[in-house]
PDB file as gemmi writes it, atoms N, CA and C in Angstrom:
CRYST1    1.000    1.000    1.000  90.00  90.00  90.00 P 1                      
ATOM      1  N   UNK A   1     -37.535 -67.917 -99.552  1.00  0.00           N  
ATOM      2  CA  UNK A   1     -38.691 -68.291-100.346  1.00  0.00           C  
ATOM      3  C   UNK A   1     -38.768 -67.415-101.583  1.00  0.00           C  
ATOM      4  N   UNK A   2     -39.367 -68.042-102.752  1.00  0.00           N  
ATOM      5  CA  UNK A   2     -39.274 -67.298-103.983  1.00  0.00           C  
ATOM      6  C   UNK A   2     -40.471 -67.394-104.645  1.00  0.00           C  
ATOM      7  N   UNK A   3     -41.319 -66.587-105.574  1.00  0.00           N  
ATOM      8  CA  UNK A   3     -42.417 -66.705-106.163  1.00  0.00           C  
ATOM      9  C   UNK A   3     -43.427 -65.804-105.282  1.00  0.00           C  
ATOM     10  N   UNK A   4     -44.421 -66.520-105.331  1.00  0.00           N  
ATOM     11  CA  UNK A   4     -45.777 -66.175-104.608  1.00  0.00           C  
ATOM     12  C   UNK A   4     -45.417 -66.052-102.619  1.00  0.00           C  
ATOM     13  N   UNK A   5     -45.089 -67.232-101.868  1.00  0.00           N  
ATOM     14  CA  UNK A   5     -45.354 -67.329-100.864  1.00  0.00           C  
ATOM     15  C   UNK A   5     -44.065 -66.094-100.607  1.00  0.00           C  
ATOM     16  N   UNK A   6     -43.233 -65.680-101.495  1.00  0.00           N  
ATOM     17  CA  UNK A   6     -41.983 -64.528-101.252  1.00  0.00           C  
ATOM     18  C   UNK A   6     -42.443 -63.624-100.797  1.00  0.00           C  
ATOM     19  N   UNK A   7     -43.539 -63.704-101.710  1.00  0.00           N  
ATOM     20  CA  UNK A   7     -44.285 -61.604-101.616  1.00  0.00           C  
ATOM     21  C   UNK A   7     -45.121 -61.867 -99.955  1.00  0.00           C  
ATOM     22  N   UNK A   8     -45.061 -62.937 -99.441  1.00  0.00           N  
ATOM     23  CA  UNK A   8     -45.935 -63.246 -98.179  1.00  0.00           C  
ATOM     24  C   UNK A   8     -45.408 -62.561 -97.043  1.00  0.00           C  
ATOM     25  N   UNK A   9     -44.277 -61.959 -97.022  1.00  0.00           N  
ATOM     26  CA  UNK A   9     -42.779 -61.706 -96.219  1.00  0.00           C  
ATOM     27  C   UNK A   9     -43.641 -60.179 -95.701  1.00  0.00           C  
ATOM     28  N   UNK A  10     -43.919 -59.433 -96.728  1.00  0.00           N  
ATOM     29  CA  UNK A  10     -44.457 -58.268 -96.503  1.00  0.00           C  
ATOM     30  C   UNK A  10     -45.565 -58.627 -95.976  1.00  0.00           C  
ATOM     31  N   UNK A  11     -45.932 -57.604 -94.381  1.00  0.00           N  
ATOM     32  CA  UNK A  11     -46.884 -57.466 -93.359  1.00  0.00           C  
ATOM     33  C   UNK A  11     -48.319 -57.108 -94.350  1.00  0.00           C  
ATOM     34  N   UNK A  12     -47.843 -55.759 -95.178  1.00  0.00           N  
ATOM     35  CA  UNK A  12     -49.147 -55.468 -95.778  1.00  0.00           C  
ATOM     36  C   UNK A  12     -49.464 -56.111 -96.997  1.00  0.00           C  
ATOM     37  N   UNK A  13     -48.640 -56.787 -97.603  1.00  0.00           N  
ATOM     38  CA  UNK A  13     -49.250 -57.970 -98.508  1.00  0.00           C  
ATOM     39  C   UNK A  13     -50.144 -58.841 -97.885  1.00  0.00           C  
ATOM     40  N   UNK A  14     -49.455 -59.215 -96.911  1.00  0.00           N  
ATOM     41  CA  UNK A  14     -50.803 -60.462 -95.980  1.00  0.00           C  
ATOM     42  C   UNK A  14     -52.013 -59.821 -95.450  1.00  0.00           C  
ATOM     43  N   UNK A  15     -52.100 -58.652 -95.002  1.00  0.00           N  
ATOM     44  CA  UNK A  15     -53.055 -57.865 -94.925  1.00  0.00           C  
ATOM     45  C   UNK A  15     -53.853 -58.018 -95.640  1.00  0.00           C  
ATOM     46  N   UNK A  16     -53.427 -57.184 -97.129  1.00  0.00           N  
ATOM     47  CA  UNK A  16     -54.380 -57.345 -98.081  1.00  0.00           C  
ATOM     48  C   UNK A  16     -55.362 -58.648 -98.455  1.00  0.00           C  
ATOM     49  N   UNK A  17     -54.275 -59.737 -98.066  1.00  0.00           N  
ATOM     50  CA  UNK A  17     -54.279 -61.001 -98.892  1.00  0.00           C  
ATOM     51  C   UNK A  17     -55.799 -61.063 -97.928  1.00  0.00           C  
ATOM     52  N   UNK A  18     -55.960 -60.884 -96.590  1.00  0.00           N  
ATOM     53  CA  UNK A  18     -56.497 -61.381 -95.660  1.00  0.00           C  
ATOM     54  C   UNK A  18     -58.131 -60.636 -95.848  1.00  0.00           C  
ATOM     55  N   UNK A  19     -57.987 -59.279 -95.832  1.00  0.00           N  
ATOM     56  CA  UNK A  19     -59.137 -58.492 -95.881  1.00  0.00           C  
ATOM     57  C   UNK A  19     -59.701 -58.827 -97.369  1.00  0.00           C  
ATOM     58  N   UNK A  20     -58.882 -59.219 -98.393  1.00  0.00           N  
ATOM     59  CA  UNK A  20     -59.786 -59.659 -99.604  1.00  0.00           C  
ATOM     60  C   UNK A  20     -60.440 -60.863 -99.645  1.00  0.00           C  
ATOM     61  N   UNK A  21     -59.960 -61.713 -98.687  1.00  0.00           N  
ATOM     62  CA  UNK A  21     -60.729 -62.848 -98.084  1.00  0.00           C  
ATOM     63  C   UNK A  21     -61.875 -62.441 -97.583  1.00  0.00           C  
ATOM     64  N   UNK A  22     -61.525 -61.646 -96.710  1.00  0.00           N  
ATOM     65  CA  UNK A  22     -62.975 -61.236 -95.765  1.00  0.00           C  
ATOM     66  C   UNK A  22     -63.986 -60.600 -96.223  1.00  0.00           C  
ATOM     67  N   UNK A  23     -63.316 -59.606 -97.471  1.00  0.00           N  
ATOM     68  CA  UNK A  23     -64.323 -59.043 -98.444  1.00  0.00           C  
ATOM     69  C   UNK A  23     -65.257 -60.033 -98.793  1.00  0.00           C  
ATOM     70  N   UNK A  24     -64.874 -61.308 -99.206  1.00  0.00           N  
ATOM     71  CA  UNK A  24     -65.684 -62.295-100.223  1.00  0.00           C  
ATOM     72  C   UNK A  24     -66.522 -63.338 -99.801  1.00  0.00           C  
ATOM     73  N   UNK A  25     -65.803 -63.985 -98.729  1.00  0.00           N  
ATOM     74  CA  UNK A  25     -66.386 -64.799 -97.641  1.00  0.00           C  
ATOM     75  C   UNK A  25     -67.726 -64.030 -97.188  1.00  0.00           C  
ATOM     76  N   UNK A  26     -67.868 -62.695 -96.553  1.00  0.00           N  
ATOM     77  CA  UNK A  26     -68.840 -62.541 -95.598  1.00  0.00           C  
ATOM     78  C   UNK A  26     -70.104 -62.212 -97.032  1.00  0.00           C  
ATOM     79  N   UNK A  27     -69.961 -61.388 -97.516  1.00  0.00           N  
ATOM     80  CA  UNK A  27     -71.111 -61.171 -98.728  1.00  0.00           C  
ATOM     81  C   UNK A  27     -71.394 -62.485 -99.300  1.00  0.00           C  
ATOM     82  N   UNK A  28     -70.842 -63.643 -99.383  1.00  0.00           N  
ATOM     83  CA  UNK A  28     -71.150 -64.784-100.114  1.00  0.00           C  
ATOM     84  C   UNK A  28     -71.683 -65.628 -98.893  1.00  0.00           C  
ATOM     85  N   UNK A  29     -71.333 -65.251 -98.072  1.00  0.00           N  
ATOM     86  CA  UNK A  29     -72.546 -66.016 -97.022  1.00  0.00           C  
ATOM     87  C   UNK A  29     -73.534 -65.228 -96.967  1.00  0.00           C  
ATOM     88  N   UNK A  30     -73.692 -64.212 -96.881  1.00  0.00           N  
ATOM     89  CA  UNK A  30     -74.955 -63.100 -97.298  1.00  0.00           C  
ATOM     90  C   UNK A  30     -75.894 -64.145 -98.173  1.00  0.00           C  
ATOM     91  N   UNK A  31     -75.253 -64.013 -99.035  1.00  0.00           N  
ATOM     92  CA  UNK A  31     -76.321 -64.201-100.796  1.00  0.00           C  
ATOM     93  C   UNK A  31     -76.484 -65.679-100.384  1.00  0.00           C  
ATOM     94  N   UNK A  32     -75.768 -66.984-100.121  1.00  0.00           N  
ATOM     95  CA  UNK A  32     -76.060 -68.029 -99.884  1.00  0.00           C  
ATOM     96  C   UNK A  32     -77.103 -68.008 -99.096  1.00  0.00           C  
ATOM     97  N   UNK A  33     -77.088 -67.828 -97.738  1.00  0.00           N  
ATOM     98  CA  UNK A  33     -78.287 -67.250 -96.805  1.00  0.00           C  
ATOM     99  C   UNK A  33     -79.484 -67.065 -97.580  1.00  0.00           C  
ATOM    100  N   UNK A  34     -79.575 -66.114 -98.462  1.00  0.00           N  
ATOM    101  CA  UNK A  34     -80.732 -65.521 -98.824  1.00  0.00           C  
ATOM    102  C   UNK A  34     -81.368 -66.671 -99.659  1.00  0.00           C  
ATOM    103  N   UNK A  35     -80.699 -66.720-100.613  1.00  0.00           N  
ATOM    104  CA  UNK A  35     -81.086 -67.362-101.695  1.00  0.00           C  
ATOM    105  C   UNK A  35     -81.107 -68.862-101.659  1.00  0.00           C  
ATOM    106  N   UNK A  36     -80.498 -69.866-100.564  1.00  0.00           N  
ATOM    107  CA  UNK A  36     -80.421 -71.442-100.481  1.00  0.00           C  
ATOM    108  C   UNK A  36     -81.699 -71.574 -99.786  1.00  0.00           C  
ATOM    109  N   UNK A  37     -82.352 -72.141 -99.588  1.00  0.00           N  
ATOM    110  CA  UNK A  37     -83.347 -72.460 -99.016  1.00  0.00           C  
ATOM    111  C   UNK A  37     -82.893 -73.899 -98.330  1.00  0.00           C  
ATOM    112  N   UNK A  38     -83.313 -74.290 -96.903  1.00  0.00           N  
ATOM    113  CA  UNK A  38     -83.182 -74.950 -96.214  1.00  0.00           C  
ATOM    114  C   UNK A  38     -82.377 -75.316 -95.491  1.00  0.00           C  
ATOM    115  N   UNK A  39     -81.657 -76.342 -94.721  1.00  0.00           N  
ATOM    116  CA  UNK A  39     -80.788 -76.496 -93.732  1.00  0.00           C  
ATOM    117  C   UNK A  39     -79.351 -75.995 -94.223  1.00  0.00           C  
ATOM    118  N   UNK A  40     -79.461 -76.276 -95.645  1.00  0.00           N  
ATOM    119  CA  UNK A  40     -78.430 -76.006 -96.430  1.00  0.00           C  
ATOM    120  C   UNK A  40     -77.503 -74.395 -96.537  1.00  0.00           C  
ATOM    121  N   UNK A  41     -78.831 -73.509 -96.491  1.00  0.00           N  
ATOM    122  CA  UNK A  41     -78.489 -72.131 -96.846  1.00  0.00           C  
ATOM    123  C   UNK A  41     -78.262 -71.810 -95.407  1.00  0.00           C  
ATOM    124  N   UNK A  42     -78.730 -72.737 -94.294  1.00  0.00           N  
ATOM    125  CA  UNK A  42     -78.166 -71.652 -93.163  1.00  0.00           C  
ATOM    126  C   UNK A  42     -77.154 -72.120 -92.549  1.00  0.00           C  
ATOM    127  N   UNK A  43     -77.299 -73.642 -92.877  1.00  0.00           N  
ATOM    128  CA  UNK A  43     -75.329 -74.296 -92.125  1.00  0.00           C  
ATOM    129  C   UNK A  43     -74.489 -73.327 -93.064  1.00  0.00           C  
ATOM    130  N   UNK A  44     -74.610 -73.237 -94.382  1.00  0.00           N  
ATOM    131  CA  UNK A  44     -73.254 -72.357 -94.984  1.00  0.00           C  
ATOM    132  C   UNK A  44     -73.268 -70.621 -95.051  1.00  0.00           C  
ATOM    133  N   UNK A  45     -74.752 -70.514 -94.405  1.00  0.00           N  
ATOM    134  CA  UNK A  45     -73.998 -68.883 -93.725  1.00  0.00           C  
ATOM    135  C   UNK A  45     -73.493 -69.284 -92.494  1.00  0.00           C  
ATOM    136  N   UNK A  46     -73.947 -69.730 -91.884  1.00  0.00           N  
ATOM    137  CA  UNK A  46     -73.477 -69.569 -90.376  1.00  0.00           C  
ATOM    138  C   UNK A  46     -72.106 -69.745 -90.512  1.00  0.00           C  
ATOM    139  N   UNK A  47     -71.482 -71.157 -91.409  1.00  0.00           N  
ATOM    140  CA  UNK A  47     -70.110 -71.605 -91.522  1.00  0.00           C  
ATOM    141  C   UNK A  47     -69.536 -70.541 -92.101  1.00  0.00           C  
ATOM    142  N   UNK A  48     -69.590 -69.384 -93.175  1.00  0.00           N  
ATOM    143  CA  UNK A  48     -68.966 -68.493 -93.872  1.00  0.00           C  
ATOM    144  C   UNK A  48     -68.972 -67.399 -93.055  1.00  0.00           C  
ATOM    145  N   UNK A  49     -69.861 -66.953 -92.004  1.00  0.00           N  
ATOM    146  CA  UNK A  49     -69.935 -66.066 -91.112  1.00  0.00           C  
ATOM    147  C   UNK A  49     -68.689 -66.167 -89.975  1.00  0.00           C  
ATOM    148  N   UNK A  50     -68.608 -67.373 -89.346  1.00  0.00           N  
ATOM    149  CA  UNK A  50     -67.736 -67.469 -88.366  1.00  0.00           C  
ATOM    150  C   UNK A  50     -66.150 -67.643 -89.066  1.00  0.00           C  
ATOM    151  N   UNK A  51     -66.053 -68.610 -90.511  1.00  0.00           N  
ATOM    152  CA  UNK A  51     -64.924 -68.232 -90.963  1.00  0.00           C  
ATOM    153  C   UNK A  51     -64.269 -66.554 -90.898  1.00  0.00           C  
ATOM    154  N   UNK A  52     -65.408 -65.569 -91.361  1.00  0.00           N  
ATOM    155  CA  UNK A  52     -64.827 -64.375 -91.693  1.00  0.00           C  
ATOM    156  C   UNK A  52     -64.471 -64.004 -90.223  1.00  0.00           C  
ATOM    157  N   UNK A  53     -65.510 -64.452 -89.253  1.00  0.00           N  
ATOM    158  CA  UNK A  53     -65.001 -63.700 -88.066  1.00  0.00           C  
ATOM    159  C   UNK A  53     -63.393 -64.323 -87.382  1.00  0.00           C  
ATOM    160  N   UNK A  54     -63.509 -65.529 -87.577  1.00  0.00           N  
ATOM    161  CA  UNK A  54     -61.692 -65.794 -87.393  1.00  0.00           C  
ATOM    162  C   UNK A  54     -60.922 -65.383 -88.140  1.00  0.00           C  
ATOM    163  N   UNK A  55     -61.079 -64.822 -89.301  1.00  0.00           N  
ATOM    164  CA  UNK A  55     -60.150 -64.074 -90.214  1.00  0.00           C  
ATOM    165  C   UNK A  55     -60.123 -62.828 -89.840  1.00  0.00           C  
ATOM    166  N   UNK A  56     -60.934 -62.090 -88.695  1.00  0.00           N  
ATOM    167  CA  UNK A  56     -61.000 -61.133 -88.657  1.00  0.00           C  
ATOM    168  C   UNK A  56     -60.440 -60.530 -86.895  1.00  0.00           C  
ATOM    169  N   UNK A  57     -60.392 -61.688 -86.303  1.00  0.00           N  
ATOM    170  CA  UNK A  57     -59.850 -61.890 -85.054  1.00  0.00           C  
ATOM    171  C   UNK A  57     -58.206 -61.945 -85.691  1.00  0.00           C  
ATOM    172  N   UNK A  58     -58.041 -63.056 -86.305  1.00  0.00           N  
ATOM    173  CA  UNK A  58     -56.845 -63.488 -86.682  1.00  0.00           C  
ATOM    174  C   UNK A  58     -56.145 -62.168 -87.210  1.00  0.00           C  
ATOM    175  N   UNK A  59     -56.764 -61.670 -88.143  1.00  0.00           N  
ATOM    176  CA  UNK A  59     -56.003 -60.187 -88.858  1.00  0.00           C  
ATOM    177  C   UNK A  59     -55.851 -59.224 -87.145  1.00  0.00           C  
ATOM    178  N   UNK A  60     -56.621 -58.844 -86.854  1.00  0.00           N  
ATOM    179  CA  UNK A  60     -56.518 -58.728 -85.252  1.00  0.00           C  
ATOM    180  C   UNK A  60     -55.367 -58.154 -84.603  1.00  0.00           C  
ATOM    181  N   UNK A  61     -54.992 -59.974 -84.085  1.00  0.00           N  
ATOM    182  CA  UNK A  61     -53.917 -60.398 -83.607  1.00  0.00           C  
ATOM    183  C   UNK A  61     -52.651 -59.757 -84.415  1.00  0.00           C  
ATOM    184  N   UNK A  62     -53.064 -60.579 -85.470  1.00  0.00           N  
ATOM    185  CA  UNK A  62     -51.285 -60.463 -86.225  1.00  0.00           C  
ATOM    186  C   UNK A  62     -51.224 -58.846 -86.418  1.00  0.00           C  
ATOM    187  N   UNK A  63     -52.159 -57.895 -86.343  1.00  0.00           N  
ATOM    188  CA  UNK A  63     -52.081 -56.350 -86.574  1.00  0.00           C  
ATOM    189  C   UNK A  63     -51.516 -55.771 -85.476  1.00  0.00           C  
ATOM    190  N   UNK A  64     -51.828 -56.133 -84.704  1.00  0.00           N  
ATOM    191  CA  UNK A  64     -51.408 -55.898 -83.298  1.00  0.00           C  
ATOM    192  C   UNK A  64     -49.272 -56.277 -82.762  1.00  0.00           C  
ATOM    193  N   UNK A  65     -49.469 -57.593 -83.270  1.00  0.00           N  
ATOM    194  CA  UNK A  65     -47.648 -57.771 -83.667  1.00  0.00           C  
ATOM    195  C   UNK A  65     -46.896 -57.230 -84.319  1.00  0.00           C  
ATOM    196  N   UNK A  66     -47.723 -56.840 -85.389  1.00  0.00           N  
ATOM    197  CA  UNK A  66     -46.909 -55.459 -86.658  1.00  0.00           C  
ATOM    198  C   UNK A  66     -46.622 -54.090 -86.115  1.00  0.00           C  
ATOM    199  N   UNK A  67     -47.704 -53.945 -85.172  1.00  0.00           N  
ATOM    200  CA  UNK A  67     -47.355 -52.517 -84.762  1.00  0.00           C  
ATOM    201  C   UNK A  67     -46.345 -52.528 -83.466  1.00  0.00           C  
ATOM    202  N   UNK A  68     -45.604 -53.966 -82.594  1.00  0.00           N  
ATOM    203  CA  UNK A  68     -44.970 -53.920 -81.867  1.00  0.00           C  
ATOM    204  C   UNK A  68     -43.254 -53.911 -82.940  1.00  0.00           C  
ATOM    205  N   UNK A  69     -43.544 -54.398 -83.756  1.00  0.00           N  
ATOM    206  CA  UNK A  69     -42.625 -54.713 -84.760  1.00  0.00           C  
ATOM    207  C   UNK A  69     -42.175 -53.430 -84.941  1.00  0.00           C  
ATOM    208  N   UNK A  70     -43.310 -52.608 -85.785  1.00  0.00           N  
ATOM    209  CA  UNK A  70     -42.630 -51.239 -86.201  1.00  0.00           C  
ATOM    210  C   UNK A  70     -41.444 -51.567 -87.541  1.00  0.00           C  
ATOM    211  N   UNK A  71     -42.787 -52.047 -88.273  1.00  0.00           N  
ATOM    212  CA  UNK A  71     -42.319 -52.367 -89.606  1.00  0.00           C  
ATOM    213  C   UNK A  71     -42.611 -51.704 -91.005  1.00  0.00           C  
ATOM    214  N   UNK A  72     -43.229 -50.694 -90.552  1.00  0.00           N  
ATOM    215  CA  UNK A  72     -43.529 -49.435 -91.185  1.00  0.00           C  
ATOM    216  C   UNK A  72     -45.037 -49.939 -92.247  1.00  0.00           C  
ATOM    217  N   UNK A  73     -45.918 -50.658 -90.976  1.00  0.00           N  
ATOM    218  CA  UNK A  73     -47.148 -51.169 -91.141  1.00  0.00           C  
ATOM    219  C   UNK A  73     -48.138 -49.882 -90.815  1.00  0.00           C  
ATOM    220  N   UNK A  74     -48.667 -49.179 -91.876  1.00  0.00           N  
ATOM    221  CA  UNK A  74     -49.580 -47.930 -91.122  1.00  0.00           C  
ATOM    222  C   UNK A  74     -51.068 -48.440 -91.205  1.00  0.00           C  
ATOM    223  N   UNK A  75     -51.652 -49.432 -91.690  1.00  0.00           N  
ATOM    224  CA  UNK A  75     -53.000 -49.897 -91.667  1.00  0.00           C  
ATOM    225  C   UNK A  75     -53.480 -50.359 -93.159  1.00  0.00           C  
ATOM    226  N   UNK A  76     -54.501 -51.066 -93.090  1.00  0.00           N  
ATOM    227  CA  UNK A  76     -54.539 -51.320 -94.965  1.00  0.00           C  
ATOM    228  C   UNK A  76     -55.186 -50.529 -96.037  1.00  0.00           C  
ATOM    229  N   UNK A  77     -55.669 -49.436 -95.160  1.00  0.00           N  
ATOM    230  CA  UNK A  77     -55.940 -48.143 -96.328  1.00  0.00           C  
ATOM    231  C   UNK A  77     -54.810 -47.661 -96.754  1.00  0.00           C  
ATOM    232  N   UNK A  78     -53.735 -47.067 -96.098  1.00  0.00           N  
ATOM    233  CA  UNK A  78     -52.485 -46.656 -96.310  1.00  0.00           C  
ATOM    234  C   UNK A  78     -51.729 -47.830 -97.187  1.00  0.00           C  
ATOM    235  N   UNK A  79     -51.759 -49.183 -97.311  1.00  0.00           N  
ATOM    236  CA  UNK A  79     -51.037 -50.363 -97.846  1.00  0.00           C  
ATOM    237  C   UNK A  79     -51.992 -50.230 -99.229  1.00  0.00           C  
ATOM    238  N   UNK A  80     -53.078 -50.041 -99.243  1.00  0.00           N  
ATOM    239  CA  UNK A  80     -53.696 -50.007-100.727  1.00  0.00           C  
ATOM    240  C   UNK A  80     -53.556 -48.625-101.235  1.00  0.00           C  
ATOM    241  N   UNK A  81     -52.929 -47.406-100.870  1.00  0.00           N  
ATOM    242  CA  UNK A  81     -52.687 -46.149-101.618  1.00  0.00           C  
ATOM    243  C   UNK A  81     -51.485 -46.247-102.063  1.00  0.00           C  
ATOM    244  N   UNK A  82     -50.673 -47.009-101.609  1.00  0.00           N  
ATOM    245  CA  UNK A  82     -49.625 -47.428-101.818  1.00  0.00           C  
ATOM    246  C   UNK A  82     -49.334 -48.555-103.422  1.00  0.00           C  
ATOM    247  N   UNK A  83     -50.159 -49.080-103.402  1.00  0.00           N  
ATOM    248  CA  UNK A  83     -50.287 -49.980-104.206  1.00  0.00           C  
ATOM    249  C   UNK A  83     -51.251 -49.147-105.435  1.00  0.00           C  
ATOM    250  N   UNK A  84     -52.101 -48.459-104.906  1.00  0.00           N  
ATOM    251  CA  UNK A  84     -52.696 -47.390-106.291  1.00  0.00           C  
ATOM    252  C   UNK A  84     -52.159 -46.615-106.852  1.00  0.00           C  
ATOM    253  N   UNK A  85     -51.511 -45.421-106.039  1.00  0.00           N  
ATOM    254  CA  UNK A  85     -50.845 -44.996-106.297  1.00  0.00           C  
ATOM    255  C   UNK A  85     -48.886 -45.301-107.091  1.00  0.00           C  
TER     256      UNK A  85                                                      
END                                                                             
């Protein structure tokens, strides 16, 4: 694979990819919540809430395979010092 889905290959690329999801999803069901008023604002927290939580099960799982791997996956603080640095 070449391009975008290439860089997917790396454990802590998908990491990232995953927790910046989760960053955005759960605060935007926050503010929807607050601010929608009616059936509306609470079907799409509830729906943005449980998305993040399967993204967060899901990251989980697949974290858990990386470290049987021993792919020189140390966690995604360590994958973003990496990338700051």
């Amino acid at each position: 694979m070449s391009g975008v889905l290439g860089s997917l290959d790396d454990f802590g690329t998908r990491s990232l990819l995953t927790h910046a999801i989760m960053s955005v999803t759960l605060p935007l069901g926050f503010l929807i919540g607050l601010t929608v008023d009616s059936q509306l604002g609470v079907v799409s927290f509830v729906a943005l809430l449980n998305f993040t939580a399967g993204m967060w099960i899901c990251q989980s799982i697949h974290s858990l395979g990386a470290e049987a791997n021993e792919d020189g996956y140390d966690g995604v603080i360590n994958e973003l010092r990496t990338y700051v640095e």
